[in-house]
C-alpha positions in Angstrom: 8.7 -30.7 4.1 6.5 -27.0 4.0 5.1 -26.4 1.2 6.5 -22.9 1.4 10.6 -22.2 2.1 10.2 -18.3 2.1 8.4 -16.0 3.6 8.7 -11.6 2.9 7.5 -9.4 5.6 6.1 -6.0 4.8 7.2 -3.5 7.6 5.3 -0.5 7.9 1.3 -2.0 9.4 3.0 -5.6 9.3 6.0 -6.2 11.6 5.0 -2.8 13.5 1.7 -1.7 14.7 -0.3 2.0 14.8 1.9 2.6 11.3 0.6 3.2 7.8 4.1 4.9 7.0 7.4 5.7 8.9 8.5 8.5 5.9 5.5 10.2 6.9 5.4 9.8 10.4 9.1 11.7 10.3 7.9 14.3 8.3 5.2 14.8 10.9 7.8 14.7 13.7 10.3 17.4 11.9 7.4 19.6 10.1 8.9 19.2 7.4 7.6 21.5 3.9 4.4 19.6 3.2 4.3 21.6 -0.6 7.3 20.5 -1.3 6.7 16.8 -0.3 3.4 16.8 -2.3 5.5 18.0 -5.4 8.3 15.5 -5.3 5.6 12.7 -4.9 3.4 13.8 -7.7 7.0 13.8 -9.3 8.0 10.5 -8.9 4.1 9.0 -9.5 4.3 11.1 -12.7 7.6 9.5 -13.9 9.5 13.1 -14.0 11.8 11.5 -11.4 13.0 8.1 -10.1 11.9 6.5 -6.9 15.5 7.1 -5.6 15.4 11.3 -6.6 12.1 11.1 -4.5 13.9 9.6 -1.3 16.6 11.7 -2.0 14.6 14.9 -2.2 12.6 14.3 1.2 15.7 13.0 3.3 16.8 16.5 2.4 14.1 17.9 3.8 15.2 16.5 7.0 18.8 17.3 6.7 17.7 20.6 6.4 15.7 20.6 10.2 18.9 19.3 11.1 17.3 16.0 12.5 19.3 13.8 14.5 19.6 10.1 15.2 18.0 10.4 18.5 15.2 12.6 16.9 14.3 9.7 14.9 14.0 7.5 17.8 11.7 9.8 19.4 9.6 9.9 16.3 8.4 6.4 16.5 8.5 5.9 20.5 5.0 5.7 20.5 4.9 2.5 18.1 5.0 -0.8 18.7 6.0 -4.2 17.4 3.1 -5.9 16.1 1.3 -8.8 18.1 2.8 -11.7 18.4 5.7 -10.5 15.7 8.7 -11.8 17.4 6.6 -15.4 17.9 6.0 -15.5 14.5 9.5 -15.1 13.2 11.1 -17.2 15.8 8.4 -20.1 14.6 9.2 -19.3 10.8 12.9 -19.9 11.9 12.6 -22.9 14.1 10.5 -24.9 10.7 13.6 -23.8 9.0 11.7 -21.1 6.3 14.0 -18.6 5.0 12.8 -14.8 5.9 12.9 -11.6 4.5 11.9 -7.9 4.7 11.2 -6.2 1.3 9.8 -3.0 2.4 9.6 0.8 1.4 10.2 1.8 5.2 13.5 2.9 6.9 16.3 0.3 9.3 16.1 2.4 12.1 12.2 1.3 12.6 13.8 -2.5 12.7 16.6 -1.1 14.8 14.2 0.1 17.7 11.4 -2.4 17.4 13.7 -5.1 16.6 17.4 -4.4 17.3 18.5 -8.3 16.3 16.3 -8.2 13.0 19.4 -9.7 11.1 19.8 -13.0 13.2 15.6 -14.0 11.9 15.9 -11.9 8.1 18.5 -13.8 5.1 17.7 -10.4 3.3 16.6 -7.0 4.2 15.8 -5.0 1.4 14.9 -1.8 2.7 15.9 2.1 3.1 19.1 3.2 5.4 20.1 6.1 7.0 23.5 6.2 8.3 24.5 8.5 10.6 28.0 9.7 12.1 29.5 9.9 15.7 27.3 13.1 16.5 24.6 11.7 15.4 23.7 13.6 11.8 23.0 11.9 8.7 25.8 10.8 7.1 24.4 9.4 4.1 21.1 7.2 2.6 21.2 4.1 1.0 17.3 4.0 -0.8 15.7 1.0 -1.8 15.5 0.3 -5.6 12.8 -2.2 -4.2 9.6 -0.3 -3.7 6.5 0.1 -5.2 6.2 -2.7 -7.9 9.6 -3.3 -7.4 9.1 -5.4 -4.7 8.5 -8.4 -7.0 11.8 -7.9 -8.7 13.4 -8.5 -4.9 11.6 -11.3 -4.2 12.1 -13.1 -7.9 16.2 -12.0 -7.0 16.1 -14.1 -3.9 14.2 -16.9 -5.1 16.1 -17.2 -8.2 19.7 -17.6 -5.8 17.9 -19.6 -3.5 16.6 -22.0 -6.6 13.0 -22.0 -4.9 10.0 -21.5 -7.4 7.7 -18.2 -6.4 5.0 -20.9 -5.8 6.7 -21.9 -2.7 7.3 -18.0 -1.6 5.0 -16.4 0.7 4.8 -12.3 1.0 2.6 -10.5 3.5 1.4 -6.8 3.0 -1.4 -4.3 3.7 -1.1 -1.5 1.0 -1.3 -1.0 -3.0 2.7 -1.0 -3.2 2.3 -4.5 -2.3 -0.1 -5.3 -5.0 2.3 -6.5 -7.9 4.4 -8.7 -4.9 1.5 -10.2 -3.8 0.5 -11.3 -7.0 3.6 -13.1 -7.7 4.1 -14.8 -4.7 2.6 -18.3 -4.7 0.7 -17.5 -1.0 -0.1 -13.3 -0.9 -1.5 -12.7 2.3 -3.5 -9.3 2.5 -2.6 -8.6 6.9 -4.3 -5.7 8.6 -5.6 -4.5 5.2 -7.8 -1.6 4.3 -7.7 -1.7 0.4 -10.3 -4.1 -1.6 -8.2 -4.1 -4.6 -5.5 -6.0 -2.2 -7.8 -7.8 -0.5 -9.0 -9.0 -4.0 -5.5 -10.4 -5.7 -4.8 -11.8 -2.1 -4.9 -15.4 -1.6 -5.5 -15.3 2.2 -7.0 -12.0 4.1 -6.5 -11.7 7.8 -8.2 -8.8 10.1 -7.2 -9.8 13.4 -4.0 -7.5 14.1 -2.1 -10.9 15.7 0.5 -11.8 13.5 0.3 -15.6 14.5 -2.7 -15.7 12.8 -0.5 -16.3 9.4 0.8 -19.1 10.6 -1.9 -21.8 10.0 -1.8 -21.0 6.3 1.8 -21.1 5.9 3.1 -24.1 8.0 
């Protein structure tokens, strides 16, 4: 038997490559107010609002340039899936782990890089933008499960699976990740540029393969 049963996937530098972070990478694309994005973060890191008021407030922003589906495919058309990604799930899969996605980005980055991400994830905690037959927003569903929030998803999904967090494995690259990878009994620091990550992870990989994190987990 693994010693590990589950294993949580960062998106944004993890699953997909030449990304630090899609909600910025669409505010680049629709030029959105950057004044007014710097205010509603400062906001949020403040505690003057939640984490949901702050997605709330920049979706807006693009509702307001009237940005379409397709607009948010051309976005991200210059990213790609990560090396070796798909491997790397479909081996997670075929040793029977349970995986899942507890990330701050959006499901249309798994909807273009990965379009059958729900036949490798059992959960997929992430933001969603729906949109309606012509293509506008429709309406958001943001993550509760950001930030060091993350940790409360993964201790949700353990706890219903009846797995200890010693047997849990997360993977992350920035200082949202820092609580998750903490708890988790394997923390794997991927494609990382933060020390105080590096630090509180178990296992540190620079190579941008993700195959790499396989020898530590199987």
């Amino acid at each position: 038997m693994p010693k590990y049963k589950l294993v949580c996937f960062d998106v944004d530098g993890i699953l997909i490559d030449n990304l630090k972070f899609s909600w910025q990478v669409f505010h680049d694309y629709f030029q959105t107010d950057r004044h007014r994005r710097e205010d509603s973060k400062k906001k949020f890191l403040s505690g003057e609002i939640t984490y949901l008021q702050w997605a709330d407030h920049d979706i807006n922003l693009w509702k307001e340039k009237n940005a379409k589906k397709g607009d948010f495919f051309r976005a991200i058309s210059h990213l790609k899936l990560m090396e070796g990604a798909i491997e790397t799930l479909n081996e997670l899969k075929r040793k029977g782990l349970k995986l899942a996605v507890i990330s701050g980005s959006l499901n249309i980055i798994l909807e273009k890089f990965i379009p059958n991400y729900n036949e490798f994830f059992d959960d997929v905690f992430i933001s969603r933008i729906y949109f309606d037959e012509d293509g506008c927003i429709s309406r958001v569903e943001a993550t509760e499960f950001d930030m060091d929030a993350k940790a409360l998803a993964l201790k949700k999904i353990a706890e219903r699976e009846k797995l200890s967090l010693k047997e849990c494995v997360f993977v992350g690259d920035y200082l949202n990740d820092l609580k998750i990878i903490q708890e988790a009994g394997l923390g794997i620091a991927f494609n990382c540029e933060h020390d105080e990550l590096k630090k509180a992870a178990d296992v540190v990989i620079g190579k941008k393969d993700l195959r790499e994190i396989l020898k530590f987990i199987l």
